[in-house]
VEXDOFI-113225 format. One record per residue (C-alpha): residue number from 1; residue in three letters; x, y, z. Coordinates in steps of 0.5 Angstrom, whole numbers, m for minus. Last residue first. Layout:
REM VEXDOFI-113225
[atom NUM; 'ALA'; [X; Y; Z]]
...
This chain:
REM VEXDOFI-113225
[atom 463; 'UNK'; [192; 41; m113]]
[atom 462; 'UNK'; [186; 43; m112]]
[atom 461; 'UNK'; [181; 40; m109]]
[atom 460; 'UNK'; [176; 35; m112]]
[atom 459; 'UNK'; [168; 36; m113]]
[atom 458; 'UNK'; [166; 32; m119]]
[atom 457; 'UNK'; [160; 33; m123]]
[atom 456; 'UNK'; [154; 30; m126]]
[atom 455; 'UNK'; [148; 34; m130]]
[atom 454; 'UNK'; [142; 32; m133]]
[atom 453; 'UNK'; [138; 37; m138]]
[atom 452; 'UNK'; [134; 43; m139]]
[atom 451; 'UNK'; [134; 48; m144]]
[atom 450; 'UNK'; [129; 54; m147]]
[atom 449; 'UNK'; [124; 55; m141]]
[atom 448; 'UNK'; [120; 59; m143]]
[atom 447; 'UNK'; [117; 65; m137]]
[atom 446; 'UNK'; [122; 70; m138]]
[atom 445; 'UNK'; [128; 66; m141]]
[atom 444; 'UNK'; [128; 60; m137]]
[atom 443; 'UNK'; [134; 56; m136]]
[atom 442; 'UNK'; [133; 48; m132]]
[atom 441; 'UNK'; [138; 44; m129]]
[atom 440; 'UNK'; [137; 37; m126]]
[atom 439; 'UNK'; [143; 36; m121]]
[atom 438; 'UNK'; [148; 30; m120]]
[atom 437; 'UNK'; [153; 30; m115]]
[atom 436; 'UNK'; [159; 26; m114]]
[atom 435; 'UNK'; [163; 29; m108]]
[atom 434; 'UNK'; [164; 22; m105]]
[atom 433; 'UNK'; [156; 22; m104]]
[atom 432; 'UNK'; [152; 28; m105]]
[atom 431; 'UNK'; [145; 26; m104]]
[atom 430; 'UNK'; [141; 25; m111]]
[atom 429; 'UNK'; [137; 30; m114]]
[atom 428; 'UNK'; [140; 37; m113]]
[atom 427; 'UNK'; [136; 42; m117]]
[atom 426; 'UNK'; [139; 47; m121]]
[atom 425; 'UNK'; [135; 53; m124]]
[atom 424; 'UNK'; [139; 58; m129]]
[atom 423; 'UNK'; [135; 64; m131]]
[atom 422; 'UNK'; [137; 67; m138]]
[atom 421; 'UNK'; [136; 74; m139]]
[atom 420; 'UNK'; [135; 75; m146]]
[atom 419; 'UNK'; [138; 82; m150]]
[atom 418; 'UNK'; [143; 78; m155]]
[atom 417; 'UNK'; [140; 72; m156]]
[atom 416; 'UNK'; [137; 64; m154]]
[atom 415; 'UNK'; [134; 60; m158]]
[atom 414; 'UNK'; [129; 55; m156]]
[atom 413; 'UNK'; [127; 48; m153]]
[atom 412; 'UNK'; [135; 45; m152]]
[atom 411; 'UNK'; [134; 38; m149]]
[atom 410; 'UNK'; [140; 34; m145]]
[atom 409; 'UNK'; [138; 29; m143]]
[atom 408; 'UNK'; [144; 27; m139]]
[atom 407; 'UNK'; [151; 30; m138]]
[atom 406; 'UNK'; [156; 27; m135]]
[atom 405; 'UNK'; [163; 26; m131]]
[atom 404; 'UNK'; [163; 35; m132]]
[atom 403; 'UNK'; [168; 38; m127]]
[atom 402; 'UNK'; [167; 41; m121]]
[atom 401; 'UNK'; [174; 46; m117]]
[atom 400; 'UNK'; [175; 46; m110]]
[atom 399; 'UNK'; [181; 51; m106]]
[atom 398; 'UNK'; [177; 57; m107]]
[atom 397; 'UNK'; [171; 53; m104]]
[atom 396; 'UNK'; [175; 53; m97]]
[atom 395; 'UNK'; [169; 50; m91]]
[atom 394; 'UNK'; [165; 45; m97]]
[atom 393; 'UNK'; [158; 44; m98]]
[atom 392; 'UNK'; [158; 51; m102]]
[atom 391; 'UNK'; [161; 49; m107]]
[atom 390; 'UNK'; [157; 45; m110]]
[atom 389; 'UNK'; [152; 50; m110]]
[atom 388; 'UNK'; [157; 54; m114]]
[atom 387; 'UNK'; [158; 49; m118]]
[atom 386; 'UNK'; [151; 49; m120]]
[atom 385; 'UNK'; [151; 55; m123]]
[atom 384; 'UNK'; [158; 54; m126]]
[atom 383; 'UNK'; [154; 47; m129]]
[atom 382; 'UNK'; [148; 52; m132]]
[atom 381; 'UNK'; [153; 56; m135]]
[atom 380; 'UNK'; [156; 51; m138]]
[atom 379; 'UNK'; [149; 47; m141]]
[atom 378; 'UNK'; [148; 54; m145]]
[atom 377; 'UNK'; [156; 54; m147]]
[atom 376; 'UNK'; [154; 47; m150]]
[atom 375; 'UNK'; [148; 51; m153]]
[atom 374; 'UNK'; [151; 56; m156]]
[atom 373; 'UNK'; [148; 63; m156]]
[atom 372; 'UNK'; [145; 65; m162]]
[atom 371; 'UNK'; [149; 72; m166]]
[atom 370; 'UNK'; [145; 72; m173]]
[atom 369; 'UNK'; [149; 75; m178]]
[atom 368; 'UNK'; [157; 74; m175]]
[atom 367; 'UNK'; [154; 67; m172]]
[atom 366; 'UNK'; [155; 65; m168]]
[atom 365; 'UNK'; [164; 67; m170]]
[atom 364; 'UNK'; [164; 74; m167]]
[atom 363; 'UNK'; [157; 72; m163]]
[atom 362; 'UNK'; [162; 68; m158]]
[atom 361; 'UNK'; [166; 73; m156]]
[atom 360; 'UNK'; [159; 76; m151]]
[atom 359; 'UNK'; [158; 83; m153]]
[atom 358; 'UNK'; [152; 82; m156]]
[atom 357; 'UNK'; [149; 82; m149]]
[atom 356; 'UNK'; [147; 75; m146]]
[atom 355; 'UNK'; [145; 77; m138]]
[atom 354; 'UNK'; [146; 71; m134]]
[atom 353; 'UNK'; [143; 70; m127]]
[atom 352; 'UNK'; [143; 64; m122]]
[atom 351; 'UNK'; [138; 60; m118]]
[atom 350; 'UNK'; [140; 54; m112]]
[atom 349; 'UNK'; [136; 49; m110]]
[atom 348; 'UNK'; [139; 44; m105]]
[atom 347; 'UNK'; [141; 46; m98]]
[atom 346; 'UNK'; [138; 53; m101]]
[atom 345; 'UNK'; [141; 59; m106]]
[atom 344; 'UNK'; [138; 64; m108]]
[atom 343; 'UNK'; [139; 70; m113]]
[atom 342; 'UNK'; [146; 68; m115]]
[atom 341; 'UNK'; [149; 73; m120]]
[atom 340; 'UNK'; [153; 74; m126]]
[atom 339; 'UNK'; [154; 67; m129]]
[atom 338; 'UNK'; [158; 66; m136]]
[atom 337; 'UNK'; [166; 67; m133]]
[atom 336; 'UNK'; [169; 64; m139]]
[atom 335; 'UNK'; [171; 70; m143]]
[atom 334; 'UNK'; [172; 71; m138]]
[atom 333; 'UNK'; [175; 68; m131]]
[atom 332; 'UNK'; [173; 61; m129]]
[atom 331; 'UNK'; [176; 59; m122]]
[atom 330; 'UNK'; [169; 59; m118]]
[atom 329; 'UNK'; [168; 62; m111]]
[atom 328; 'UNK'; [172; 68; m111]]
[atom 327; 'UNK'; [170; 70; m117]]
[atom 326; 'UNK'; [162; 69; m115]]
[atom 325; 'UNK'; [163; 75; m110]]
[atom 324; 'UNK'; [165; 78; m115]]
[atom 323; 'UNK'; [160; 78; m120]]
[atom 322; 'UNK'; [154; 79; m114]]
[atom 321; 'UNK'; [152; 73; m110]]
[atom 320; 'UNK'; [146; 73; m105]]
[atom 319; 'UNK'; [143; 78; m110]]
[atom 318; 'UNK'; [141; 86; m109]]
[atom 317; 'UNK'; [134; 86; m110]]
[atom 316; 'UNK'; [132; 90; m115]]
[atom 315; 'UNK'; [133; 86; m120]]
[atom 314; 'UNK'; [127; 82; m118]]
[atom 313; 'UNK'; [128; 75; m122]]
[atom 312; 'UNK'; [123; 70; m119]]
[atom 311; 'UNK'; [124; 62; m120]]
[atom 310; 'UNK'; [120; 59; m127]]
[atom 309; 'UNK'; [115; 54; m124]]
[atom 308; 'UNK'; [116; 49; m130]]
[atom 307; 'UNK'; [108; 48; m133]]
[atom 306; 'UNK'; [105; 42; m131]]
[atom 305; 'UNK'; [101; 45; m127]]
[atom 304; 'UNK'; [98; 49; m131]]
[atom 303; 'UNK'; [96; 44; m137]]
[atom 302; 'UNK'; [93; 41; m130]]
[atom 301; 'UNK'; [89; 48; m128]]
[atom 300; 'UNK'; [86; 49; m135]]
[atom 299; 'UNK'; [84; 41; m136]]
[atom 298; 'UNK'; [80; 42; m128]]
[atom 297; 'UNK'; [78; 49; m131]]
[atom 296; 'UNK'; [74; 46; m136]]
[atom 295; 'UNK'; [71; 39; m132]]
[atom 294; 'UNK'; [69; 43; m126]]
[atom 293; 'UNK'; [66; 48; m131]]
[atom 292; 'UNK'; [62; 42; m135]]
[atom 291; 'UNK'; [61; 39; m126]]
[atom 290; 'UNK'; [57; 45; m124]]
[atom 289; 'UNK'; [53; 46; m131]]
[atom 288; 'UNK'; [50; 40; m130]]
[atom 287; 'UNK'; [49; 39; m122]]
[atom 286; 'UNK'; [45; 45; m122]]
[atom 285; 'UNK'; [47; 52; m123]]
[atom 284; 'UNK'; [41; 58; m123]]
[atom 283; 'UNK'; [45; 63; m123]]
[atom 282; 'UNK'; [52; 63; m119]]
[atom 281; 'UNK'; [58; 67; m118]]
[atom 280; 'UNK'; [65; 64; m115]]
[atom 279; 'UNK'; [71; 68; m113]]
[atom 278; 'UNK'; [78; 66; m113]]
[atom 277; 'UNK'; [84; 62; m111]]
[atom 276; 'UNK'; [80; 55; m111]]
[atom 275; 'UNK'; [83; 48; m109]]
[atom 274; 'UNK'; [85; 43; m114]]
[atom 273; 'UNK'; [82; 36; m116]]
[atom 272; 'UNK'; [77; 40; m120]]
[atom 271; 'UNK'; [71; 35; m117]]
[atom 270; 'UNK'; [71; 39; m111]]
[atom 269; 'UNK'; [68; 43; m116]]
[atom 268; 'UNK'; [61; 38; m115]]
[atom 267; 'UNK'; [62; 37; m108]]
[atom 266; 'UNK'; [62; 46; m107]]
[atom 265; 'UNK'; [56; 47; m113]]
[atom 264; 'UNK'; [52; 43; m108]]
[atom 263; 'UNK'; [53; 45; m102]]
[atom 262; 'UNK'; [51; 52; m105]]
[atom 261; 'UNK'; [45; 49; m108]]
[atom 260; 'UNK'; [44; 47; m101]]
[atom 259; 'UNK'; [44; 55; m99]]
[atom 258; 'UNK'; [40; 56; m104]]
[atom 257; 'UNK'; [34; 51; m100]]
[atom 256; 'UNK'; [35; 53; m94]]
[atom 255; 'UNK'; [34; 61; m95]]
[atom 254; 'UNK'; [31; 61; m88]]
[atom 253; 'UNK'; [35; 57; m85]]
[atom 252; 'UNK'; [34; 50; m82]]
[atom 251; 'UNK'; [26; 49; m84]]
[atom 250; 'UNK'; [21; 49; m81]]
[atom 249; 'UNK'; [17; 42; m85]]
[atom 248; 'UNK'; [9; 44; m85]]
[atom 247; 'UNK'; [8; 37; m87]]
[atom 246; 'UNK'; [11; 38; m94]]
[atom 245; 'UNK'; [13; 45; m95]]
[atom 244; 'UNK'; [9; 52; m97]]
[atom 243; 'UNK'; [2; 52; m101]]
[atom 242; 'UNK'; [m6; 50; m99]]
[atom 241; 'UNK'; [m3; 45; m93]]
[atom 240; 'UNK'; [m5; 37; m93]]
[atom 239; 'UNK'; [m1; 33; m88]]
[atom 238; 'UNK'; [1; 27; m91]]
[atom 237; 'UNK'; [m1; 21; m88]]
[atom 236; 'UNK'; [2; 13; m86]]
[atom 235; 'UNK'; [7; 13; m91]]
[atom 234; 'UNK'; [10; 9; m95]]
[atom 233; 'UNK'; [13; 13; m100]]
[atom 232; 'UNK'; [8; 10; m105]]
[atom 231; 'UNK'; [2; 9; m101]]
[atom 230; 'UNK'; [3; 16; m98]]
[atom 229; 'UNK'; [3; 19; m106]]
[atom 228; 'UNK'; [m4; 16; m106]]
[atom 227; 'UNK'; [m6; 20; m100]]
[atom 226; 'UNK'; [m4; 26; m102]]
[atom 225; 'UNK'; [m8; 26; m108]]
[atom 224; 'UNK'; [m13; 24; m105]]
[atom 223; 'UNK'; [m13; 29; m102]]
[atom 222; 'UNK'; [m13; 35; m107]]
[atom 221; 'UNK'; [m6; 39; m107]]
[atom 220; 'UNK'; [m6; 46; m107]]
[atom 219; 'UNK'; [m1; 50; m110]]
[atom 218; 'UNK'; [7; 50; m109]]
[atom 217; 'UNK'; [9; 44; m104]]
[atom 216; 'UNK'; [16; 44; m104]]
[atom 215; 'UNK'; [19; 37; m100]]
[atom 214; 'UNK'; [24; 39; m96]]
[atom 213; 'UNK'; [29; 32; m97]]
[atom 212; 'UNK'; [31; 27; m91]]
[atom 211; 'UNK'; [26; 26; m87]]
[atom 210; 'UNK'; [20; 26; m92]]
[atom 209; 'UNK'; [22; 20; m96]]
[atom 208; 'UNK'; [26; 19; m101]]
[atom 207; 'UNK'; [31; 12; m103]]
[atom 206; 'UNK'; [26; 10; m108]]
[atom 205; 'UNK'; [28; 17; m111]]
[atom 204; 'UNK'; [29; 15; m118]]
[atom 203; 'UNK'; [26; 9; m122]]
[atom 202; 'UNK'; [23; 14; m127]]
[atom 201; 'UNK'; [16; 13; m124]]
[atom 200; 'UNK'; [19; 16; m117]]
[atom 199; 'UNK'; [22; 21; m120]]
[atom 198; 'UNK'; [15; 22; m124]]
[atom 197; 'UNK'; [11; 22; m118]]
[atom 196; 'UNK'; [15; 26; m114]]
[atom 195; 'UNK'; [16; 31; m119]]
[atom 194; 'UNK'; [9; 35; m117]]
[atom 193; 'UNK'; [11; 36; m109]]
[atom 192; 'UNK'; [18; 40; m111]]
[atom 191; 'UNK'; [25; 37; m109]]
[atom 190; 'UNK'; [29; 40; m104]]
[atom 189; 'UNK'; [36; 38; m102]]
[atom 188; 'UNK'; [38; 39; m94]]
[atom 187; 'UNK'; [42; 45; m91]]
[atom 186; 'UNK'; [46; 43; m84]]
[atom 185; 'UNK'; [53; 43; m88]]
[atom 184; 'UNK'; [52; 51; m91]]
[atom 183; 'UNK'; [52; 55; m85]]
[atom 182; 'UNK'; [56; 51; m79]]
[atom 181; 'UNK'; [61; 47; m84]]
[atom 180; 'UNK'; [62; 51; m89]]
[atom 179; 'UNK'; [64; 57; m85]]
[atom 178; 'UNK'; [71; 56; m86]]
[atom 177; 'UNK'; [71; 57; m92]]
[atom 176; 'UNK'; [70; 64; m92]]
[atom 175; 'UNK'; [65; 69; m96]]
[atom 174; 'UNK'; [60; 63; m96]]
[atom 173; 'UNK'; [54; 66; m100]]
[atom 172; 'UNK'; [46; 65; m101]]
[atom 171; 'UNK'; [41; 68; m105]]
[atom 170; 'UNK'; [34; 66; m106]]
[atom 169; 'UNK'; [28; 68; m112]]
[atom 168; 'UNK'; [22; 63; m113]]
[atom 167; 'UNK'; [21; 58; m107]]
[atom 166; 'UNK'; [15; 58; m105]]
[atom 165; 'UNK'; [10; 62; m111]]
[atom 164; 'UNK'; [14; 57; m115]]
[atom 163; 'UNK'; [17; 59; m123]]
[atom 162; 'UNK'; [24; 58; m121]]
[atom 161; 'UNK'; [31; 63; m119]]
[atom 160; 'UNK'; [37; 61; m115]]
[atom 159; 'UNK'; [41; 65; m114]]
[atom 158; 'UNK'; [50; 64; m111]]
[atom 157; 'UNK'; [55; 68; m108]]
[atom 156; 'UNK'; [62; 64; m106]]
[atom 155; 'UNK'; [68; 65; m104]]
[atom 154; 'UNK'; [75; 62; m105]]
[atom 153; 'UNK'; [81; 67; m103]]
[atom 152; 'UNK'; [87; 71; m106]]
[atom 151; 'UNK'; [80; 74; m111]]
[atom 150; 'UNK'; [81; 73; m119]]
[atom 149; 'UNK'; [73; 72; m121]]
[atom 148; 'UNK'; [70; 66; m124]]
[atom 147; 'UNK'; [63; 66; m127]]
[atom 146; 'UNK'; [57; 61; m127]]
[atom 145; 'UNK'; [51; 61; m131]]
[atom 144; 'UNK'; [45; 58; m132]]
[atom 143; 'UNK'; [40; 63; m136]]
[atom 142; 'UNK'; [35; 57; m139]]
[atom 141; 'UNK'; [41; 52; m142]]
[atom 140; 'UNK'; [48; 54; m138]]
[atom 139; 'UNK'; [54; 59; m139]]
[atom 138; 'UNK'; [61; 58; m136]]
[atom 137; 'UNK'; [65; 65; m136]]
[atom 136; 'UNK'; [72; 66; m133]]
[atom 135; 'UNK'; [74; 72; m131]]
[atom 134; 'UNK'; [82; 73; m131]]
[atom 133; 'UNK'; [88; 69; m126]]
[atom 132; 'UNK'; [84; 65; m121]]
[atom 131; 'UNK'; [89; 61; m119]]
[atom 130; 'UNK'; [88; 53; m118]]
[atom 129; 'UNK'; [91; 51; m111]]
[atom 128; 'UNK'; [94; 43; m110]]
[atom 127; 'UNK'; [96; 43; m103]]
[atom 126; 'UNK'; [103; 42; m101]]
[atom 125; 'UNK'; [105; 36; m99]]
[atom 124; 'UNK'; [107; 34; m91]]
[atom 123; 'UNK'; [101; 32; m88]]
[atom 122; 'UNK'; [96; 36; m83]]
[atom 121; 'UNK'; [91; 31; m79]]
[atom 120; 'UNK'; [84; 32; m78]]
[atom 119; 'UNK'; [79; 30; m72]]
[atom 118; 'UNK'; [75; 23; m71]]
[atom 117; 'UNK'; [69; 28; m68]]
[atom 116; 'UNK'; [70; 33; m73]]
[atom 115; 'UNK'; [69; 30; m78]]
[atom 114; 'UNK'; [63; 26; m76]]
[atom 113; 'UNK'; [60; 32; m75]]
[atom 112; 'UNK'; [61; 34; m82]]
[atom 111; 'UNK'; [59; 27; m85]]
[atom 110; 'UNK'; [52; 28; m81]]
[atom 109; 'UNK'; [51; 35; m84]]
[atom 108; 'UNK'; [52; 35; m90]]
[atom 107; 'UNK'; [44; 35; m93]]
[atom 106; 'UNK'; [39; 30; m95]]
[atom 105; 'UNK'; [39; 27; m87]]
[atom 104; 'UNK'; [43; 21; m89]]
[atom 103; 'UNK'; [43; 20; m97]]
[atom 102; 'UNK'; [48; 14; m97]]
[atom 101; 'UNK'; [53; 14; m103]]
[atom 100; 'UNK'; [50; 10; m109]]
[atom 99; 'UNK'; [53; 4; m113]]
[atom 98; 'UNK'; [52; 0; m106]]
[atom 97; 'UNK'; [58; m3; m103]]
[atom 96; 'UNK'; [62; 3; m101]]
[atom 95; 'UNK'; [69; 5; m100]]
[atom 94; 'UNK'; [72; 12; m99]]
[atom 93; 'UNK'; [79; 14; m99]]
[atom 92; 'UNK'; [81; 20; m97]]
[atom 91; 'UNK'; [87; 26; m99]]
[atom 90; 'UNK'; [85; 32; m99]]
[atom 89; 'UNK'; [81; 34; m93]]
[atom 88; 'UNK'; [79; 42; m93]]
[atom 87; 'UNK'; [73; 40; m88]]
[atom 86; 'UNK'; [69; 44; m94]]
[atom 85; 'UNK'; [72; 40; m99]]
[atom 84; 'UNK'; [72; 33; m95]]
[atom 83; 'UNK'; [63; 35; m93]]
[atom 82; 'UNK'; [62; 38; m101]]
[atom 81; 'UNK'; [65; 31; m104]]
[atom 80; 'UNK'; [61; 28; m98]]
[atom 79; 'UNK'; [54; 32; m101]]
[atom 78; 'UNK'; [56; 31; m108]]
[atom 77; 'UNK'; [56; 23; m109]]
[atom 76; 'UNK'; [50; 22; m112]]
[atom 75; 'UNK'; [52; 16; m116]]
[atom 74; 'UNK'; [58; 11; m116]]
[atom 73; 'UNK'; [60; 8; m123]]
[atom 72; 'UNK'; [64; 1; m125]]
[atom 71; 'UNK'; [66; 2; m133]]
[atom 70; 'UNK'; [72; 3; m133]]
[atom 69; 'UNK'; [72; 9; m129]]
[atom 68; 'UNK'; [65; 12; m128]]
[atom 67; 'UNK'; [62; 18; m123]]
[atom 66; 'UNK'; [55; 21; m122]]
[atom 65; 'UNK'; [53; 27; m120]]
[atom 64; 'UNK'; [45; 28; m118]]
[atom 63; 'UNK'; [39; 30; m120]]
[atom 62; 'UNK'; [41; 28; m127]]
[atom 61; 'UNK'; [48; 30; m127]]
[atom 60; 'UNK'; [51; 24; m131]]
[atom 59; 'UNK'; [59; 21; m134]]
[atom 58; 'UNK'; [63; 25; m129]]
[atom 57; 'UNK'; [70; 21; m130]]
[atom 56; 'UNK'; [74; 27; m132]]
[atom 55; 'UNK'; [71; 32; m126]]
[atom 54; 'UNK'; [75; 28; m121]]
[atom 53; 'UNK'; [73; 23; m115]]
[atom 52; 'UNK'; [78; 17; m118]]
[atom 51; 'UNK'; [74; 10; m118]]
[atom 50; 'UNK'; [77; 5; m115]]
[atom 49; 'UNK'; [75; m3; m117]]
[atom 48; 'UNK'; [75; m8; m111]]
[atom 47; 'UNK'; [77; m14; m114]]
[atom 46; 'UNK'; [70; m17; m115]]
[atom 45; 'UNK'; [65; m12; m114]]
[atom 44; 'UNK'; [61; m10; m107]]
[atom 43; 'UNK'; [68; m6; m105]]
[atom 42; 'UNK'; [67; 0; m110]]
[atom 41; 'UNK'; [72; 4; m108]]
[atom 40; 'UNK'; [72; 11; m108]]
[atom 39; 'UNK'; [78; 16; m108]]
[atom 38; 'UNK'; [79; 24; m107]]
[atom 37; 'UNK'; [86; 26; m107]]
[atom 36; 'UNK'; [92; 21; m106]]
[atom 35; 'UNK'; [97; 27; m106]]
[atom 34; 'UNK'; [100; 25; m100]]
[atom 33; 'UNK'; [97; 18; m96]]
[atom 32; 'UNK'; [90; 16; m95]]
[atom 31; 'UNK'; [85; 16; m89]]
[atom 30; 'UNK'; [79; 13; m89]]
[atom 29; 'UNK'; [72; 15; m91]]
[atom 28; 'UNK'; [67; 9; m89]]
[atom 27; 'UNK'; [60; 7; m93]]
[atom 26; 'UNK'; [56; 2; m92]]
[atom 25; 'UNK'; [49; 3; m97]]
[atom 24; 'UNK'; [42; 1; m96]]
[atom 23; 'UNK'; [39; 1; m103]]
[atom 22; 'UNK'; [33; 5; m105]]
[atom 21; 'UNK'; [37; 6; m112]]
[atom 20; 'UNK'; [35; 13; m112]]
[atom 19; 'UNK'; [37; 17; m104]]
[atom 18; 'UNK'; [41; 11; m103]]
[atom 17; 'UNK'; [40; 10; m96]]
[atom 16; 'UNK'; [43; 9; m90]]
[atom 15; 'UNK'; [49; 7; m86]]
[atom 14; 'UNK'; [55; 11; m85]]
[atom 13; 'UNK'; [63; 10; m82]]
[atom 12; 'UNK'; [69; 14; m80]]
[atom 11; 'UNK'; [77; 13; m81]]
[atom 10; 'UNK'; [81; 16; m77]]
[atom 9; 'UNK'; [86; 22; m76]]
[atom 8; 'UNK'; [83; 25; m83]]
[atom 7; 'UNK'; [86; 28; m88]]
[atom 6; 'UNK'; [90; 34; m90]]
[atom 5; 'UNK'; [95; 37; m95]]
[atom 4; 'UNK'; [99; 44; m93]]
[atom 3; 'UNK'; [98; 51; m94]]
[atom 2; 'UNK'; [102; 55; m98]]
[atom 1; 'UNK'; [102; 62; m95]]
């Protein structure tokens, strides 16, 4: 069943650093209509500039996902991308004045909570999916790896493997979204104790301390080591220990430190702009190869999107309408009679059938040695399937007919012959007003659509 957008009931606030630029950050999440997606907005610059939360405008993956539109950027944006797309909110703006997100606690945990305190809203659109269709395989440096597998629902298994007696092989899962919020949001980033001079050196984690990252500490340290990085950070003392985690930190789950690079991947393929219908496997991902696969598949998911939804055509199932329940509703008679079945119908939708055989009058002449269906005749049968519609707004459609005020846009993509199906879908786009109608037909043979156009027509009663 196709589930519905979501966004928040009100807006949240947050106050902290910025895990790099050491900068404190004001950022609010708020509310935002249908098919908005995921927006930043960077309110400390002159006119506000918006940056679009999308894989396209990923322009950095050093030790976290940097986003760029016109030139304004917004850094280490993972975790609350990760917290929207794990609370299933669609649609939000988020403004900050810093160009880098806050990193509370180095997990999602604090955004979690919040969400859960204000609540969410369902909104009227459909959400936007990306089904998993065949196996998909995006490869990294040094064995990084991440498949797609087809699966009617988003999972996620994930290992990660480094060269530390602490935290060499790990793996972590989340089999149902629903469960994000409870086993992967409370997870802190890592880092291990013989990077920390040299992020720091590199203008990176001015905003890192002990609280807000677990900190791997893989062979021992001598004192005046530790001493001199406390001075950096600020820190009084740090507590020497032979191997293990900083200040002998306990952590929130045994597998922590995969369980955040769960968290991790999830912020970074929110970035798709659409959700999952499939399952995930992960090798030793990072924000590089995270974001390069979000960057493919969002390209695939959009070239999909913007394919016409063709209408389901089971012969098996008997139709609404069969040929003689149609003759009862339009005057055409063969050979001009060009609809054979109506397989659905709704207030402003209706779907009909046209088998073309090589029995069809008009091949005699076009053309006697290569038989192509008219395309005017094409546009007809579309116009009696659309009539029928029509002619369902009224109590007596024996006594009405629909003839042509206008035909618009007419395109004609494909050829049609003997032994196709055509599959003719007409679509009110206006209100019917003073038996005018205006519809936007489309026929689709197999999964091609062949022609399309605009069609106005006038309902009268028969004289």
């Amino acid at each position: 069943m196709q589930k519905k957008q979501q966004t928040l009931k009100e807006s949240i606030s947050f106050s902290g650093k910025g895990l790099h630029t050491g900068l404190q950050v004001e950022m609010t999440i708020k509310p935002a209509e249908e098919n908005h997606g995921i927006k930043f907005q960077r309110i400390d610059i002159e006119n506000q500039p918006i940056i679009e939360a999308n894989a396209d405008n990923v322009t950095a993956t050093s030790r976290g996902t940097t986003l760029e539109q016109n030139g304004v950027k917004v850094t280490t944006i993972e975790h609350v991308m990760a917290s929207l797309w794990g609370m299933s909110i669609d649609n939000a703006l988020i403004t900050v004045n810093a160009p880098e997100a806050p990193i509370l606690d180095g997990s999602a945990g604090k955004y979690v909570e919040a969400i859960n305190k204000v609540g969410i809203v369902e909104q009227k659109a459909d959400r936007w999916y990306f089904e998993v269709k065949e196996k998909m395989v995006f490869k990294g440096d040094n064995g990084k790896e991440i498949i797609l597998l087809p699966d009617d629902h988003f999972s996620i298994n994930l290992t990660i493997d480094f060269e530390s007696k602490v935290l060499h092989n790990q793996s972590a899962r989340l089999t149902s979204i629903d469960d994000f919020a409870k086993e992967v949001a409370p997870c802190r980033t890592f880092v291990f104790f013989h990077e920390l001079e040299t992020l720091y050196k590199n203008n990176l984690i001015k905003g890192g301390d002990f609280e807000n990252a677990i900190v791997i500490v893989d062979k021992p340290v001598p004192q005046e080591e530790l001493d001199h990085l406390a001075k950096i950070f600020n820190k009084s003392k740090i507590e020497r220990i032979p191997e293990g985690y900083l200040n002998n930190l306990e952590l929130r789950f045994p597998n922590e430190p995969a369980r955040h690079k769960l968290l991790d991947i999830i912020g970074d393929l929110a970035l798709i702009g659409y959700r999952i219908k499939g399952k995930v496997i992960a090798f030793k991902p990072g924000h590089q190869i995270n974001t390069t696969t979000a960057k493919t598949v969002r390209k695939i998911a959009k070239r999909e999107s913007q394919k016409p939804v063709v209408p389901v055509y089971n012969p098996n199932i008997e139709p609404l309408y069969d040929i003689n329940d149609i003759r009862s509703l339009l005057p055409h008679r063969p050979p001009f009679l060009l609809v054979d079945k109506i397989i659905s119908s709704s207030k402003d939708t209706v779907v009909g059938v046209k088998n073309v055989t090589m029995n069809e009058p008009f091949f005699v002449g076009h053309f006697p040695d290569e038989p192509v269906m008219p395309g005017v005749l094409i546009v007809e049968a579309m116009a009696q399937v659309g009539g029928i519609l029509v002619l369902g707004t009224v109590d007596d459609p024996e006594n009405y007919s629909t003839y042509f005020l206008k035909i618009d846009k007419v395109k004609w993509r494909k050829k049609v012959v003997p032994g196709d199906t055509l599959i003719f879908k007409l679509t009110l786009t206006e209100p019917i007003r003073r038996g005018i109608v205006v519809m936007y037909g489309q026929a689709f043979v197999g999964d091609t659509i062949v022609t399309e156009g605009e069609l106005t027509a006038q309902v009268i009663k028969n004289r």
